[in-house]
Backbone as JSON, one array per atom type, in Angstrom:
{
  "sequence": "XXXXXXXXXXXXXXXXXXXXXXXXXXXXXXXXXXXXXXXXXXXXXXXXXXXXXXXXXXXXXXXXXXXXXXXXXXXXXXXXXXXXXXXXXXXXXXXXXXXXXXXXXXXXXXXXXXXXXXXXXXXXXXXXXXXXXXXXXXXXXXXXXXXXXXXXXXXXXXXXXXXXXXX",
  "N": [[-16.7, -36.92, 2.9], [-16.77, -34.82, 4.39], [-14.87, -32.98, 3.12], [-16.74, -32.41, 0.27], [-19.02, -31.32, 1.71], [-17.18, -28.86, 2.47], [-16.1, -27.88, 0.29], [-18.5, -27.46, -1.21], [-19.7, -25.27, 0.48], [-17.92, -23.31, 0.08], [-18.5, -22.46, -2.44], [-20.95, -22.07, -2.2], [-20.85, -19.66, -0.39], [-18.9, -17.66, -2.36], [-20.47, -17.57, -4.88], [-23.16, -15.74, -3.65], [-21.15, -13.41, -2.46], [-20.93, -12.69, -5.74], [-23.43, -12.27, -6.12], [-24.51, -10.47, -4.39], [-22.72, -8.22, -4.5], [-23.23, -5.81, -6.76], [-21.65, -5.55, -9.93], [-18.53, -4.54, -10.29], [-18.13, -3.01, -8.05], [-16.33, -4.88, -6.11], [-14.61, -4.34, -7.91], [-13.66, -1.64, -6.88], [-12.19, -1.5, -4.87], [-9.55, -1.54, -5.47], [-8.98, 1.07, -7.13], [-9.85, 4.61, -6.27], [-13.22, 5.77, -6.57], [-13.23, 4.0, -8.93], [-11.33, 5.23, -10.67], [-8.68, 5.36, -12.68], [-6.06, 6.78, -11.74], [-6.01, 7.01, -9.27], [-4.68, 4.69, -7.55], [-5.59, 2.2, -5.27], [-2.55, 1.55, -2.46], [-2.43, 0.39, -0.55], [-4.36, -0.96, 2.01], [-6.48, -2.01, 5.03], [-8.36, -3.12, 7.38], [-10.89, -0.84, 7.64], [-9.59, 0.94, 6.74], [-8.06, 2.71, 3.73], [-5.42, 3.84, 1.41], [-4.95, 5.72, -1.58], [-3.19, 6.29, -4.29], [-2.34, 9.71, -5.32], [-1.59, 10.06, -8.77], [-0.96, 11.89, -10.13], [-0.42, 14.17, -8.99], [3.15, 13.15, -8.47], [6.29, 13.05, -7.78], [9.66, 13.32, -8.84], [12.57, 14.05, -7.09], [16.01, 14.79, -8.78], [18.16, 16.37, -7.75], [19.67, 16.4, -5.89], [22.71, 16.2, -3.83], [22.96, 14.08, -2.22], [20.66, 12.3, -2.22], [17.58, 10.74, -3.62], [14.61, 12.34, -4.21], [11.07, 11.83, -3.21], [7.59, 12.68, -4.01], [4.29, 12.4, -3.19], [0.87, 13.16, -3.04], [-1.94, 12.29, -1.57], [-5.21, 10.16, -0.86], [-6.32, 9.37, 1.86], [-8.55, 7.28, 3.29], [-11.7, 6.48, 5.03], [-13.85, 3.94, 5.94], [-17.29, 3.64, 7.48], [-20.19, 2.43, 9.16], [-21.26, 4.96, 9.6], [-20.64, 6.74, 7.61], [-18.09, 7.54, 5.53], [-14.62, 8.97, 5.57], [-12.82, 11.62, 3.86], [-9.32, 12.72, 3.06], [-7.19, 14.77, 1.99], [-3.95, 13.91, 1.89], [-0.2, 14.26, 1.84], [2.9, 12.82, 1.61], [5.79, 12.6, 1.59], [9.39, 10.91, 0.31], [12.65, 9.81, 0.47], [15.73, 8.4, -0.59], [19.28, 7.31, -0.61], [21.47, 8.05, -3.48], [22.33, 5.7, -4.57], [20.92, 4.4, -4.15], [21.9, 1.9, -2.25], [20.72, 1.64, 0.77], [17.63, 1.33, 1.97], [14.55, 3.12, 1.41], [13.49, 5.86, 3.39], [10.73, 7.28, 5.02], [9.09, 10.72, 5.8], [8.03, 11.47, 8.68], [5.53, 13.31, 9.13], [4.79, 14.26, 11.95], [6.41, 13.56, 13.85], [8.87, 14.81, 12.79], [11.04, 13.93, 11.21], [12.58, 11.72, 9.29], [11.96, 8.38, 8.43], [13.37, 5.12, 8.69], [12.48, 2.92, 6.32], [12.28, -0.84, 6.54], [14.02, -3.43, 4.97], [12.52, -5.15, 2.72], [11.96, -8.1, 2.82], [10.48, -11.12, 1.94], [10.49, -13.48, 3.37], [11.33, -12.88, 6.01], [9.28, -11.52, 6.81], [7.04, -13.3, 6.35], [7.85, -14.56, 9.17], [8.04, -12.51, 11.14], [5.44, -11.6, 11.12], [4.52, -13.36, 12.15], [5.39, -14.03, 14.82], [4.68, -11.07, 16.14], [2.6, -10.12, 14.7], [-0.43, -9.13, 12.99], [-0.69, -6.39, 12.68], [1.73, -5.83, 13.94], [3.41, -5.93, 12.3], [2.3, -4.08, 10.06], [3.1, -1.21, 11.54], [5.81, -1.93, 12.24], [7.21, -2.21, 9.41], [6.3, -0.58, 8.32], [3.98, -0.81, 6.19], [1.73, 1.25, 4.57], [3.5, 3.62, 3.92], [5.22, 2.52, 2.48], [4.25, 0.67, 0.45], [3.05, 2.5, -0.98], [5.83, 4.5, -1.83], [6.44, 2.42, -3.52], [4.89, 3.1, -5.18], [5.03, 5.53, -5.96], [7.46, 5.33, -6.84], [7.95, 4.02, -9.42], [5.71, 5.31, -10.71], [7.12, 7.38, -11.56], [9.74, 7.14, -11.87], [9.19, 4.87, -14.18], [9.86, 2.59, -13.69], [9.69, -0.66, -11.97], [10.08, -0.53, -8.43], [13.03, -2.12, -7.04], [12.6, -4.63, -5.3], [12.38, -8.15, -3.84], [9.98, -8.98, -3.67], [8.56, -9.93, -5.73], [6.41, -9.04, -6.85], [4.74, -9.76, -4.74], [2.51, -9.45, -1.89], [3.19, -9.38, 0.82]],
  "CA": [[-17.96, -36.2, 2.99], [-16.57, -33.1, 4.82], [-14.65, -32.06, 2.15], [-17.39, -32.24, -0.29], [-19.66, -29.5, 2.48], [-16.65, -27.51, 2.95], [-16.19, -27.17, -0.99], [-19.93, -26.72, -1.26], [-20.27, -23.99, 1.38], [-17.43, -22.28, -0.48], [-18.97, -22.2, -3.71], [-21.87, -20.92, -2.04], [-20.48, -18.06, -0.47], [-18.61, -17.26, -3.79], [-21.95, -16.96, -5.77], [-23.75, -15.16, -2.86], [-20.51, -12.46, -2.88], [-21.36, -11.92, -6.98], [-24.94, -11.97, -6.38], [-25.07, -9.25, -3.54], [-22.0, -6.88, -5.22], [-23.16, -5.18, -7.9], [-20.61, -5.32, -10.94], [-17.55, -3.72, -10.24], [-18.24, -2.79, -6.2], [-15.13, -5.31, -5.56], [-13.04, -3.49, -8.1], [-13.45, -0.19, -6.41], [-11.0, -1.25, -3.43], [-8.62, -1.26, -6.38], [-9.03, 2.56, -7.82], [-11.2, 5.2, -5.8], [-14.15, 5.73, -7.51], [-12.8, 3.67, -10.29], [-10.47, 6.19, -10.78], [-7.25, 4.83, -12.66], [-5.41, 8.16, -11.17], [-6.02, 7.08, -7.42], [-5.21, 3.19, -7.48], [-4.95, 1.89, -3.93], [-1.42, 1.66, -2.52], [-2.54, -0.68, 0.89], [-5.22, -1.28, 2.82], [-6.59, -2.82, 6.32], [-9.63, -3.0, 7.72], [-11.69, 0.43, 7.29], [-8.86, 2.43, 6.05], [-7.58, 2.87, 2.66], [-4.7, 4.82, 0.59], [-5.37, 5.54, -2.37], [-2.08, 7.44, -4.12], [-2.81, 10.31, -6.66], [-0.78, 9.45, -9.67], [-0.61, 12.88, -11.13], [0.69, 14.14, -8.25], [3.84, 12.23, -8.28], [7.34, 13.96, -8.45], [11.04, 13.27, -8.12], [14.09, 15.37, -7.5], [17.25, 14.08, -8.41], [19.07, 17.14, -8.16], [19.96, 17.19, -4.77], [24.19, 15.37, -3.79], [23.05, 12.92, -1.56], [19.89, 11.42, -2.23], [16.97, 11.16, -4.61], [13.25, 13.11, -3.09], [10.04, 11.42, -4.33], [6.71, 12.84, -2.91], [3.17, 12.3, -3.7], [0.01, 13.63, -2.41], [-2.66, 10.89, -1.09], [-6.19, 9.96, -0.51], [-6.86, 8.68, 3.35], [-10.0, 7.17, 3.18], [-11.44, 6.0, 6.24], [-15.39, 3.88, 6.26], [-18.09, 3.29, 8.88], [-21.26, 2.22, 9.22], [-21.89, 6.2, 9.49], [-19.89, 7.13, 6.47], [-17.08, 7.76, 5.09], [-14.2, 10.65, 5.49], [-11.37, 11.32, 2.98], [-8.67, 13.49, 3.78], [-5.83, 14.63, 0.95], [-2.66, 14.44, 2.17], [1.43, 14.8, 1.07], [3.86, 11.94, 1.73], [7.58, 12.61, 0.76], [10.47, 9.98, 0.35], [13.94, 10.11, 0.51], [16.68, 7.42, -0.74], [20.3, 7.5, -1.09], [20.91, 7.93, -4.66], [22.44, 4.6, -5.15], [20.04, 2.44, -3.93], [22.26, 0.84, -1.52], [20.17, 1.83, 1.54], [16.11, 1.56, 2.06], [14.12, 4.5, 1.66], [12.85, 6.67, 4.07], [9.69, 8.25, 4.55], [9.34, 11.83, 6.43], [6.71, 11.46, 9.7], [4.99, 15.08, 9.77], [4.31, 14.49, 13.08], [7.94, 13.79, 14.46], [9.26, 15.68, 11.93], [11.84, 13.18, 11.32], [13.16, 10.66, 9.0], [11.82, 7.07, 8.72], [13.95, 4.48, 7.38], [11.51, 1.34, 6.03], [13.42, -1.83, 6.83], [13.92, -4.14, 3.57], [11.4, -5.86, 2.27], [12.37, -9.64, 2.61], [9.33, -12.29, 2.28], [10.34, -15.01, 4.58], [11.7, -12.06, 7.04], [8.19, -10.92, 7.14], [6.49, -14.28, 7.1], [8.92, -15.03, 10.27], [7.51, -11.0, 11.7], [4.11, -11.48, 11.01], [3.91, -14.91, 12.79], [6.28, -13.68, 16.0], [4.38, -9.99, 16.33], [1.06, -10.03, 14.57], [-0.2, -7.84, 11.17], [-0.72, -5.13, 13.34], [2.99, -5.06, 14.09], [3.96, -5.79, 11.14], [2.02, -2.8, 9.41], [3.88, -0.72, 12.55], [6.74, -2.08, 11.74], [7.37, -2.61, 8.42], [5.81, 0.71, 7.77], [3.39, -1.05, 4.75], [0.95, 1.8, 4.04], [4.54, 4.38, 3.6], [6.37, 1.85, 1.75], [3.76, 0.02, -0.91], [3.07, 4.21, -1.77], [6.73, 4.4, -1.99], [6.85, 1.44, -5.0], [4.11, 3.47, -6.57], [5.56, 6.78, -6.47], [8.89, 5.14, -7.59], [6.68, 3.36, -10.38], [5.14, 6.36, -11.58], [7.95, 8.74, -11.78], [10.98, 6.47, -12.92], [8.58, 4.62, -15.38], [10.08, 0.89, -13.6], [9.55, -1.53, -10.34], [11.13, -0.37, -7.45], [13.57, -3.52, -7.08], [12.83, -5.69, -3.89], [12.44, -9.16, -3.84], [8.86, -9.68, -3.51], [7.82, -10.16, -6.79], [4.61, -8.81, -7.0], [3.74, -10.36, -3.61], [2.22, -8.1, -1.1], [3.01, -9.5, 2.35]],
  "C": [[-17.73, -34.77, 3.46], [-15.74, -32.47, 3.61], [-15.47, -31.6, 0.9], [-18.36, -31.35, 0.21], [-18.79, -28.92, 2.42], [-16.44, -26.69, 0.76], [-17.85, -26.36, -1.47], [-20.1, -25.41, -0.75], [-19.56, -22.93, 0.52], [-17.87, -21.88, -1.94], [-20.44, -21.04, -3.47], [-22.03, -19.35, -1.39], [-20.05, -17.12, -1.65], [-19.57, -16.77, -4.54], [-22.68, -15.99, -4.9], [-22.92, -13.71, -3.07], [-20.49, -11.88, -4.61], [-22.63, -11.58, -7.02], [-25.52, -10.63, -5.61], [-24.56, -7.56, -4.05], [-22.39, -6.64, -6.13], [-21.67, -5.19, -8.95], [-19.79, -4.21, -10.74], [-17.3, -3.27, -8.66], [-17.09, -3.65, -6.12], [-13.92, -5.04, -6.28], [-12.59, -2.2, -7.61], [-12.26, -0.09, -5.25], [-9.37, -0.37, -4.46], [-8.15, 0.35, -6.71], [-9.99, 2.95, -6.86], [-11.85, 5.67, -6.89], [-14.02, 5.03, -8.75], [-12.49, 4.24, -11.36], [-8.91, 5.91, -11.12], [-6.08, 5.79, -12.04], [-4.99, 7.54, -10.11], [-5.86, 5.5, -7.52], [-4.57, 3.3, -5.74], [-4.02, 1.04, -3.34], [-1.07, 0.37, -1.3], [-3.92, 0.13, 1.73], [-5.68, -2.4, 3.84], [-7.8, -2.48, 7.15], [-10.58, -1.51, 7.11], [-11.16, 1.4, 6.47], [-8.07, 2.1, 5.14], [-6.51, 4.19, 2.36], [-5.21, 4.87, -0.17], [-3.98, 7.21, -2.96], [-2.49, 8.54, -5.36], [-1.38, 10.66, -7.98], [-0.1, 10.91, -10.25], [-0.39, 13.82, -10.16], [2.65, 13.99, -8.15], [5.06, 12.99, -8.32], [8.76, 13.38, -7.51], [11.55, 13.99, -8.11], [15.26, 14.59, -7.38], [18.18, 15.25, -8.11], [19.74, 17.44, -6.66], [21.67, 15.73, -4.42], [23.71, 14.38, -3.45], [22.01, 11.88, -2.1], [18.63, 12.31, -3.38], [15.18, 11.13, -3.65], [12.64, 12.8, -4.23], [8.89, 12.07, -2.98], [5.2, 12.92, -3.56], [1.51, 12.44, -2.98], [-1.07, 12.13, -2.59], [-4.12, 10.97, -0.6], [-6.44, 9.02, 0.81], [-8.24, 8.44, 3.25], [-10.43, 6.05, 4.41], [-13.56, 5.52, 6.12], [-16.22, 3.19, 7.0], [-19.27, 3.03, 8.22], [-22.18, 3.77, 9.25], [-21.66, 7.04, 8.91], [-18.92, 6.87, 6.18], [-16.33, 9.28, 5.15], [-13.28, 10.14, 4.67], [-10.92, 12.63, 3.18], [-7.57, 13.73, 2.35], [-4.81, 14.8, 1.9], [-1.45, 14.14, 1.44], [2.23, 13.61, 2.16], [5.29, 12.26, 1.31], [8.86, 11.39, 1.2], [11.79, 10.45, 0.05], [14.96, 9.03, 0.17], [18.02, 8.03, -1.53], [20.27, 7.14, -2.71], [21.84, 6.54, -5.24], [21.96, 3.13, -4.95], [20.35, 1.75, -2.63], [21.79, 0.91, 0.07], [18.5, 1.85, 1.31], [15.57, 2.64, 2.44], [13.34, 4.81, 3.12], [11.57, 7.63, 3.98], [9.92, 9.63, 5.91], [7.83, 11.75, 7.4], [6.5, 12.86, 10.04], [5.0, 15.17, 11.14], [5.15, 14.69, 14.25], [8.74, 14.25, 14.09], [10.69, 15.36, 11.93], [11.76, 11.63, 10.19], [12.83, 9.12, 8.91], [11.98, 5.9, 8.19], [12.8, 2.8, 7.29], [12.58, 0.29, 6.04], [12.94, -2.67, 5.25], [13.01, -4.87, 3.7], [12.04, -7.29, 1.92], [10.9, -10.56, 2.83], [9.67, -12.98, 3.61], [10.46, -14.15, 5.73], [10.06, -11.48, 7.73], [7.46, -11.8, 7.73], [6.81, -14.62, 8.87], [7.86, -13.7, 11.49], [6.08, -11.34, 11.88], [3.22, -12.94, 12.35], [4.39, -14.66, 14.35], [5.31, -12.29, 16.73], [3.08, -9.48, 15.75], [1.26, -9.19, 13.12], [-0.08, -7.07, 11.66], [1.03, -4.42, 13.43], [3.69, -5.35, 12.86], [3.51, -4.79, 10.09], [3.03, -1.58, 10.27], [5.44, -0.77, 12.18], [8.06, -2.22, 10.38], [6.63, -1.24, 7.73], [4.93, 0.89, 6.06], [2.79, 0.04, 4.2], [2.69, 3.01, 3.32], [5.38, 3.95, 2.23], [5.81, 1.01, 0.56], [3.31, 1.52, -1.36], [4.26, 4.33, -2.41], [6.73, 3.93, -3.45], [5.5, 2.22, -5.58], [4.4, 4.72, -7.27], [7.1, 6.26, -7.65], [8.32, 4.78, -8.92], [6.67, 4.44, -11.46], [6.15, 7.39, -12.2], [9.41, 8.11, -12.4], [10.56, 5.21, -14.05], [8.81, 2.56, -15.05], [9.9, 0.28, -11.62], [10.33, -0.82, -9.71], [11.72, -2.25, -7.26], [13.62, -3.87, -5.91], [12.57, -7.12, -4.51], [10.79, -10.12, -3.52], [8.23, -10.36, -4.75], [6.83, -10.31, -6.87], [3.95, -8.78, -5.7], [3.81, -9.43, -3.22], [1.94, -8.68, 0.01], [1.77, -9.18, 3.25]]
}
């Protein structure tokens, strides 16, 4: 009998969430404005990326390593609006891969290497230290931009091991 209310209730939230969103309102997390340009890169509670595609640029030309950098939509919403902010991200990876990229923190004006992207390593993180530290740590909003800049500008997956998943 309880599983027959708990399926019920969920059916009826389900219909209630198509009946209140207007068509398309839950694809917008996806793209801003439903904007294939700007798709969004990670998000967590109020605040959104959102990366701008045409933007996007590599440099291989430099000995050591290969510079990707892509300008970004911060989008941040309240009960008393919404702000959006453009800003500039840049990446850095040795050019054979065999190290995890780095993103560049304006603020420490310094270097920040993203630790590999392992599933179970995360599951293991996430369960030990919370999402919180695992966004902190794991530097998600830097590093799912990252696989989109790489994406956009070398035309294929950045190669980790998630397959598809998004921790």
């Amino acid at each position: 009998m309880k599983s027959r209310f708990s399926y019920l209730a969920f059916c009826l939230l389900a219909m209630a969430l198509f009946l209140i969103y207007p068509p398309g309102a839950l694809a917008a997390v996806n793209n801003l404005d439903d904007d294939p340009n700007y798709p969004a890169t990670y998000y967590h509670a109020n605040y959104r990326e959102y990366v701008d595609l045409s933007s996007c640029a590599w440099d291989d030309t430099l000995d050591d390593y290969d510079v990707y950098s892509a300008g970004y939509i911060a989008y941040t919403f309240s009960p008393e609006g919404e702000s959006r902010r453009y800003l500039t991200r840049s990446f850095r990876q040795v050019k054979d891969g065999s190290e995890p990229p780095q993103f560049y923190n304006a603020n420490t004006q310094e270097w920040i290497t993203i630790p590999v992207y392992d599933r179970n390593e995360i599951r293991q993180y996430k369960m030990d230290k919370g999402y919180l530290g695992y966004i902190e740590h794991y530097h998600a909003y830097a590093y799912f931009m990252f696989k989109a800049v790489y994406k956009e500008t070398r035309g294929v997956e950045y190669p980790d091991n998630l397959e598809g998943e998004i921790p």
